[in-house]
C-alpha positions as CSV (number, residue, x, y, z in Angstrom):
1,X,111.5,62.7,69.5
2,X,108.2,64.3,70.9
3,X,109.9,65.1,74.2
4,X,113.3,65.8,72.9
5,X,112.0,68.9,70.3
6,X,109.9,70.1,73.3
7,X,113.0,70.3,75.8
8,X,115.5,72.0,73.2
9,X,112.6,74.6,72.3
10,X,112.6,75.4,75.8
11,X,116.2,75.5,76.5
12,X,116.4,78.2,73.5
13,X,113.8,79.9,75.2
14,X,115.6,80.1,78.4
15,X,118.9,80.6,76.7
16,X,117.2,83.5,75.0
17,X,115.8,84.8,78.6
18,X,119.5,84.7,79.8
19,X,121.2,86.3,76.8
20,X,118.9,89.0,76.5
21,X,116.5,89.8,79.9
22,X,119.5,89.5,82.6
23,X,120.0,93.5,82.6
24,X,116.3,94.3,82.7
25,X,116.0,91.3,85.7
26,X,118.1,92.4,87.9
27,X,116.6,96.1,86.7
28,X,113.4,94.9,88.7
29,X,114.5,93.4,91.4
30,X,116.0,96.7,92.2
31,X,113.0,97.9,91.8
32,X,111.2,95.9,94.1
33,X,114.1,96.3,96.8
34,X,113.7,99.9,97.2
35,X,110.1,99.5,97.1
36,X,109.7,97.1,99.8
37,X,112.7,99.2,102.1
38,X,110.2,102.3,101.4
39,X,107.7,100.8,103.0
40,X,105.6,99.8,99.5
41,X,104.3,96.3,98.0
42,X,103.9,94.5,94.8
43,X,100.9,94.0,92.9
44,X,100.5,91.2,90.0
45,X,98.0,90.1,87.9
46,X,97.6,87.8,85.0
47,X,94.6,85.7,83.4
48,X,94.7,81.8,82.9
49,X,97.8,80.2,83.6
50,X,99.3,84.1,83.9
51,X,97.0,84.4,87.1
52,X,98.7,81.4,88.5
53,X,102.3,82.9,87.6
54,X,101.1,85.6,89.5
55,X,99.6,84.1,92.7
56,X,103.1,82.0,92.5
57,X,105.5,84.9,92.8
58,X,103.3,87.1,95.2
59,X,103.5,83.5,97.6
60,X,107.3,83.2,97.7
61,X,107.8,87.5,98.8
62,X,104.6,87.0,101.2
63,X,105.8,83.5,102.6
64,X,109.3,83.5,102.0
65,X,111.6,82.0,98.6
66,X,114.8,80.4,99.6
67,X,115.9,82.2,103.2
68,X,113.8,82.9,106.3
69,X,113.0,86.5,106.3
70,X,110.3,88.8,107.3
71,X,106.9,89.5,104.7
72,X,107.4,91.2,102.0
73,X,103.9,92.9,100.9
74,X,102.8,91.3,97.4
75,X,99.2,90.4,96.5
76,X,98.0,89.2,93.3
77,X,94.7,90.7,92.2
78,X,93.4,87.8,90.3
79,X,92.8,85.8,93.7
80,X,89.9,87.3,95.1
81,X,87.1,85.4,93.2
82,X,84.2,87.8,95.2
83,X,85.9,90.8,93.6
84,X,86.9,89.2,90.6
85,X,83.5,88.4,89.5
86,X,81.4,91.1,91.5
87,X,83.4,93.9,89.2
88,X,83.8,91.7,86.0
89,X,79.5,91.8,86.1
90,X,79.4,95.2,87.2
91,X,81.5,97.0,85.1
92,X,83.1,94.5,82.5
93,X,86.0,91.8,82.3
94,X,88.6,94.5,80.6
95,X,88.7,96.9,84.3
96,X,88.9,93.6,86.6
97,X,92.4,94.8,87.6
98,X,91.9,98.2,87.0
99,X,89.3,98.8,89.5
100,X,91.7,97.2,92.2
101,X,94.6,99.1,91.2
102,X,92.4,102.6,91.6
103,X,91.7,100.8,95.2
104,X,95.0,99.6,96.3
105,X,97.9,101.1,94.3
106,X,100.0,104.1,95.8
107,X,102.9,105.7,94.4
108,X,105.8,104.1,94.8
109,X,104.2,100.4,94.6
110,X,105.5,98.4,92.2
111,X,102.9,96.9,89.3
112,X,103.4,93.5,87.4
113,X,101.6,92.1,84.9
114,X,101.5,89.0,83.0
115,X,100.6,88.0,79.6
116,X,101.9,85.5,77.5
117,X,100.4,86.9,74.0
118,X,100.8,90.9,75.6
119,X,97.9,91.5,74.2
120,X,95.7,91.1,77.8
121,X,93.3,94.0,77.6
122,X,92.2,93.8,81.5
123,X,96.1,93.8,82.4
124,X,96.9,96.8,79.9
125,X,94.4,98.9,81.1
126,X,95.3,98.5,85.6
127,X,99.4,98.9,83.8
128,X,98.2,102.6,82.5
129,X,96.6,103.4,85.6
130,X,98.8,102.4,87.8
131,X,101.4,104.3,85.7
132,X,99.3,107.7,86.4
133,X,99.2,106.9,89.9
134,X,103.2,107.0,90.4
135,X,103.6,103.3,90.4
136,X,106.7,101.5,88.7
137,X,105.1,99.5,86.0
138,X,106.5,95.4,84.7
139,X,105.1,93.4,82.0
140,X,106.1,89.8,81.9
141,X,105.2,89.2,78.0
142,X,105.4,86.4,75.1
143,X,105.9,86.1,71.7
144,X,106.3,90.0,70.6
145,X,105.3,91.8,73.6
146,X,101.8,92.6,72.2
147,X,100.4,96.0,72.6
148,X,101.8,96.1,76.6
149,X,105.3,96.6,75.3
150,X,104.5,99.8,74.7
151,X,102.4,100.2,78.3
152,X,105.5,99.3,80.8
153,X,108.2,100.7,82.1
154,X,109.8,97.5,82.0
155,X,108.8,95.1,79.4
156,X,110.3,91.5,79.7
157,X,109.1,89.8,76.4
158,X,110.2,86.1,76.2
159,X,110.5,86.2,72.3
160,X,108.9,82.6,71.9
161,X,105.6,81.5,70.3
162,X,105.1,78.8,72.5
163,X,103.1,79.7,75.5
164,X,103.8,76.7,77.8
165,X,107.4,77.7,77.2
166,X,106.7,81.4,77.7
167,X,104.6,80.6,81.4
168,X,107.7,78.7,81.6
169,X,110.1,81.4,81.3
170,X,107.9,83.7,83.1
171,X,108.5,81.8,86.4
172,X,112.1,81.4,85.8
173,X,111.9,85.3,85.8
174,X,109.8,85.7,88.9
175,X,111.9,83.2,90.7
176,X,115.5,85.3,89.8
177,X,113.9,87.9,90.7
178,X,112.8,86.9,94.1
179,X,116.3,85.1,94.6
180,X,118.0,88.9,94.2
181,X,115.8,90.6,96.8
182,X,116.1,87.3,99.1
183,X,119.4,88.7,98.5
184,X,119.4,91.9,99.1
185,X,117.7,91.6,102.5
């Protein structure tokens, strides 16, 4: 019974994803096409499981998703544990992305980040920034979008309160995503 609840909560979720999120999908992928045919890159970030997500998406445009192409520029900033930690004890947890976004953002770059309650301080603040610094801003959110709703450009809030099934969702996103400009290229 277990199993069965689990699978039909998720297949809401998804339904939910596909009923109400296809317009704002394909909304970022464009996004990210003319991004990466201006010469610019993708930057995620996320904490826990939302770091992963990240580190997952910025893989497949880097390596490749379904077709052989050429690189696509993507880094996730939650990967570099030297930086990660160095600025966390310098200057705080809350500016761990922030501080790489006033490093490595330019205008024109296109900023993800992930946060299955939307509530991820450290991910709100490098979303403002890299809003003042010309870059197109995407939240990939839970639940009610937390206080990043308000924060991105493009807020993608998997209305669901369970966050396995919103990480789950969240991929499904990133991978649609990366299907349309593996498309468009």
């Amino acid at each position: 019974m277990f199993i069965e609840e689990q699978a039909q909560e998720l297949i809401t979720a998804v339904t939910y994803v596909k009923d109400n999120l296809a317009p704002q999908i394909q909304q970022l992928a464009d996004k990210i096409i003319e991004a990466f045919k201006n010469g610019n890159q993708v930057i995620l970030m996320g904490n826990g499981g939302s770091a992963g997500d990240a580190q997952h998406i910025a893989a497949e445009f880097v390596g490749r998703f379904k077709k052989e192409r050429r690189s696509f520029p993507a880094l996730a900033l939650n990967t570099n544990t030297s930086t990660v930690t160095a600025v966390g004890n310098d200057y705080g947890y809350d500016v761990v992305f922030s501080r790489q976004i006033d490093g490595f953002a330019r205008k024109g770059d296109v900023v993800i980040g992930i946060s299955t309650s939307g509530n991820s301080k450290n991910v709100q603040l490098a979303l403002e920034l890299a809003k003042e610094r010309g870059c197109y801003t995407a939240a990939f959110l839970g639940k009610d979008g937390g206080t990043i709703k308000n924060v991105a450009e493009l807020p993608l809030v998997v209305k669901c309160n369970n966050t396995p099934h919103v990480q789950e969702c969240h991929i499904f996103i990133g991978h649609m995503v990366c299907d349309l400009v593996d498309q468009a290229f």
